[in-house]
N, C-alpha and C positions, 0 to 999 in steps of 0.2 A: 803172866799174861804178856804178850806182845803187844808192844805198843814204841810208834816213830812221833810222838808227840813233837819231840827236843830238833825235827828236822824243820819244823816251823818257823823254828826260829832265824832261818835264815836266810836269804832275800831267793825269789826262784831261780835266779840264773845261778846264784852257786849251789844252791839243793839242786837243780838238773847237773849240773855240773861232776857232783859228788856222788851220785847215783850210778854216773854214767861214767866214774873215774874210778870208783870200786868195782864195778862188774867185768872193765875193761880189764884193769890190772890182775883182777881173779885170773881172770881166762886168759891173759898170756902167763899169767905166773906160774898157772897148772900145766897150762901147752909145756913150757919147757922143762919143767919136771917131771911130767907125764911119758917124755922122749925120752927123758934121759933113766928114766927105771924101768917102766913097764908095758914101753911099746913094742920091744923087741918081743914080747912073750905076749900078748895080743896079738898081733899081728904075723906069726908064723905062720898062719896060710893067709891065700891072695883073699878068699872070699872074706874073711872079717871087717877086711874096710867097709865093702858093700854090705854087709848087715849092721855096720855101725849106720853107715847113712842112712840105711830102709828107717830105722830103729829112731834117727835121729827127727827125720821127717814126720813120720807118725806123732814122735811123740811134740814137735813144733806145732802139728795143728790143734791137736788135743789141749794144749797149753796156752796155745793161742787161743784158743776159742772161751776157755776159761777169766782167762785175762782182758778179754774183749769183754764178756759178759761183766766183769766186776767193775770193768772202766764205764760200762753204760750205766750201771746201779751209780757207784758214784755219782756222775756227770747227771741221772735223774735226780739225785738228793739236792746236790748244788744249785740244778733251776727252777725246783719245787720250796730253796728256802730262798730264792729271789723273788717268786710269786708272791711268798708269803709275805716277805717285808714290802715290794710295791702296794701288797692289798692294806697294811697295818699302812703307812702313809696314808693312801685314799680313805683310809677310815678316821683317820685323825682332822686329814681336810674337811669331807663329811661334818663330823663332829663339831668345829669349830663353826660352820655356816649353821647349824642347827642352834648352836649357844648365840650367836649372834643376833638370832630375833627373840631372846628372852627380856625380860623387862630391865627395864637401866639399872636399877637397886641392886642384881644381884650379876648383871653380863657381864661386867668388869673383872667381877672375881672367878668367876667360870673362865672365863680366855685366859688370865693371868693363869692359872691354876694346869689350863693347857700346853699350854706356852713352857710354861715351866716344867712342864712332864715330858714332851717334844726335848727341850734343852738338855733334860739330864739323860735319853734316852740315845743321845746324837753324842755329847761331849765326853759323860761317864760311865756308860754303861756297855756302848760298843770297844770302847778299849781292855774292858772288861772282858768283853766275850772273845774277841780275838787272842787272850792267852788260854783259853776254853774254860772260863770261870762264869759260872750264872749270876748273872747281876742281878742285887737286891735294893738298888737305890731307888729304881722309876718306882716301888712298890708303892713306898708314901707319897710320893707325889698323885699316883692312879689313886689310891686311897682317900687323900685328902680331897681331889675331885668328886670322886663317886659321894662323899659325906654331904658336900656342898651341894649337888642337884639331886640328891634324893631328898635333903632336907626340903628341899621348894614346893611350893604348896600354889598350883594356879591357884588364876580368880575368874579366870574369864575361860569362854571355851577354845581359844583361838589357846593361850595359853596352853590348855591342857593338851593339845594336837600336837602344838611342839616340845611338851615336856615329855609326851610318850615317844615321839620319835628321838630325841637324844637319849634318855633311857637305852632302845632298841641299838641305838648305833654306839652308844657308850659302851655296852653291853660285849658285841662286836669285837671292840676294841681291846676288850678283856682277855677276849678268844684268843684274836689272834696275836696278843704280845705272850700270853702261855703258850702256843706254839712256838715264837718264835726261841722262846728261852727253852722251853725243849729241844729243838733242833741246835742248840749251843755245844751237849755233848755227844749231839748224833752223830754215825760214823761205822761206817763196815768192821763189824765182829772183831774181834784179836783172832779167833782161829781162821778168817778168812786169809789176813795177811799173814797168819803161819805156815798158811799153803802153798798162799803165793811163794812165800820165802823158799820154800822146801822147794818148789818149783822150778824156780829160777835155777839153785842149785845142780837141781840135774839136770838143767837142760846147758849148764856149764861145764857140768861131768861128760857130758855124752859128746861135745864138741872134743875139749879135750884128745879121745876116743880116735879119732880121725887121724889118718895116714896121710902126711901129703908133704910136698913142699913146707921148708917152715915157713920162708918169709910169706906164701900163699895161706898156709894155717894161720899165722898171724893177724894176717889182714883179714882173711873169713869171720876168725872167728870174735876179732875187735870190732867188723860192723853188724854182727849176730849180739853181739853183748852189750852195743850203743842202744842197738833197735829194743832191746827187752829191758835195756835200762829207763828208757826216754817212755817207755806204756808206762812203767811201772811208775815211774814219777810221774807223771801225767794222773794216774791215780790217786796219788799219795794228797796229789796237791787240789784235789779237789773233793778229797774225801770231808774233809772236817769245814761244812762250807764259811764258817768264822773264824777260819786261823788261816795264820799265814797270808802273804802278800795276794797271792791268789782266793783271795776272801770275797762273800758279800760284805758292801759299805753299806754305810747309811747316806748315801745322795737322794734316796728317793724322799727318805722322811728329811731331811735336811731343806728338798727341794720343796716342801710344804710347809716346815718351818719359816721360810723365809716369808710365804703368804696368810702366814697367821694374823688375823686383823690385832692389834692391840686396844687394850681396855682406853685407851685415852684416844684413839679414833674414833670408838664407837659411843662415847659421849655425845650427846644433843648440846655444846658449849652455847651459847648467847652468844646473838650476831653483834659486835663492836658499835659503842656510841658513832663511833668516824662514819664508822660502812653503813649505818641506818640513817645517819645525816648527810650523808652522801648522795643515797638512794630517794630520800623524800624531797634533796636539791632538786636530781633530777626529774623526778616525776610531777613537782610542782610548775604553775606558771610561772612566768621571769616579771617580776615587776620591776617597775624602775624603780632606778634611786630617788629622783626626786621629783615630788608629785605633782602630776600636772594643774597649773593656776587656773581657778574657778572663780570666774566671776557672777559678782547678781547679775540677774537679768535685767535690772535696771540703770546698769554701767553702763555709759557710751563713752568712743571715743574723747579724749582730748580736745583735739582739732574738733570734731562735731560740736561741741558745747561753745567752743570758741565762735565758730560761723551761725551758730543758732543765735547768739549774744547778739553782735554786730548787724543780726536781718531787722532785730527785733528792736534796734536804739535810731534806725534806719526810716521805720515806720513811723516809730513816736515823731520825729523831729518832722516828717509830712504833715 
């Protein structure tokens, strides 16, 4: 079986590079071997060049158009496993708003339990898939989740509304991370790139072929060999859409990761002795400090007692 697994490995500018520095070097290394043995016995009449090029044409569009065709398959597989990881984020955000109106006894461990499937799906399991190995870690952790809310048992009907909807959307979730790990060894046939391979080759033969000028052959036939080299990499690199530099990442689930509420936010904590002495400071009246003096009613002045005394020693002595 054919297989370019081992070109992943290394960063896209040097796999275009190397793509594009083999097919180059073919085809001049043919041109001037090709000259030097068997153009003199090709070309003994005029017309063979011109049937090499009718020959050559024909067989470029044919070739092209095959090669276009596989570049479109690819480049669909690549934005159909993009769809798919945006929708497995959105299903996780989903998911986590859905555990969030569950009752306090068991929301903590649900989000924690999320959370923690999110982290191993982002940290260990994507570097996993980029060497094109199926990762078996998120299992227990989706496991361990699934045990915890299907063990829950509402009480109320409000409850049981939001137990069936995370169910539905947990559910969801199952789906679409088995897709996703399928699509981990998906990847155009080995006989497809055997063709291509065989392809390329003659349409490196048939250059070869041509009569002409060398430094003119040369230069033809090294930007005929960049051009078929740069499709074909353009392929390559997006065939396997989790390997290589040219991969789906995980930004989207990453970017939901980040908005996952935590189990110690969504505690109901008790408002602070401070903050509730604070609050009943200020929504009470302001008394004073020090109470204002209340006399009996039957106080009088000082001086008033004094001049009632004196009217009254005033009259006796008349």
């Amino acid at each position: 079986m054919f297989t370019m697994y081992w070109v992943y490995d290394y960063p896209s500018w040097q796999m275009g590079l190397l793509f594009v520095g083999v097919l180059v070097t073919l085809t001049w290394g043919g041109i001037l071997v090709a000259r030097a043995t068997i153009h003199a016995r090709i070309h003994s009449d005029r017309r063979t060049n011109d049937m090499v090029g009718l020959a050559l044409t024909g067989y470029f569009a044919l070739f092209g158009l095959l090669i276009g065709l596989i570049a479109v398959a690819s480049y669909q597989n690549f934005s159909n496993t993009i769809d798919l990881v945006d929708k497995e984020a959105g299903s996780i955000g989903a998911l986590s708003r859905d555990l969030s109106a569950y009752p306090q006894a068991i929301r903590g461990q649900l989000l924690d339990q999320l959370r923690e499937y999110t982290r191993q799906t982002i940290e260990d399991d994507w570097p996993e898939q980029r060497k094109g190995v199926v990762p078996n870690g998120g299992t227990e952790r989706v496991n361990a989740l699934g045990t915890t809310l299907f063990a829950f048992e509402p009480s109320k009907k409000s409850e049981e509304i939001i137990h069936v909807e995370a169910l539905t959307q947990f559910n969801h979730l199952l789906e679409l991370r088995r897709q996703r790990l399928a699509n981990v060894t998906l990847g155009l046939p080995a006989t497809v790139w055997e063709v291509v391979l065989f392809g390329a080759l003659l349409s490196i033969a048939l250059i070869w072929l041509l009569d002409m000028e060398l430094h003119v052959h040369l230069i033809l036939g090294g930007i005929l060999a960049s051009m078929l080299a740069a499709v074909i990499f353009l392929t390559v690199a997006m065939d396997n859409a989790f390997r290589g530099e040219v991969s789906v990442g995980p930004e989207s689930i990453a970017l939901v990761y980040d908005t996952l509420p935590r189990a110690d936010r969504t505690t109901n904590n008790p408002e602070p002795p401070s903050a509730r002495s604070q609050a009943t400071s200020n929504s009470a009246p302001t008394l004073s400090a020090k109470p204002e003096e209340v006399r009996p009613p039957s106080a009088k002045p000082a001086a008033s007692n004094a001049s009632y005394r004196a009217s009254r020693n005033k009259r006796h002595l008349r």
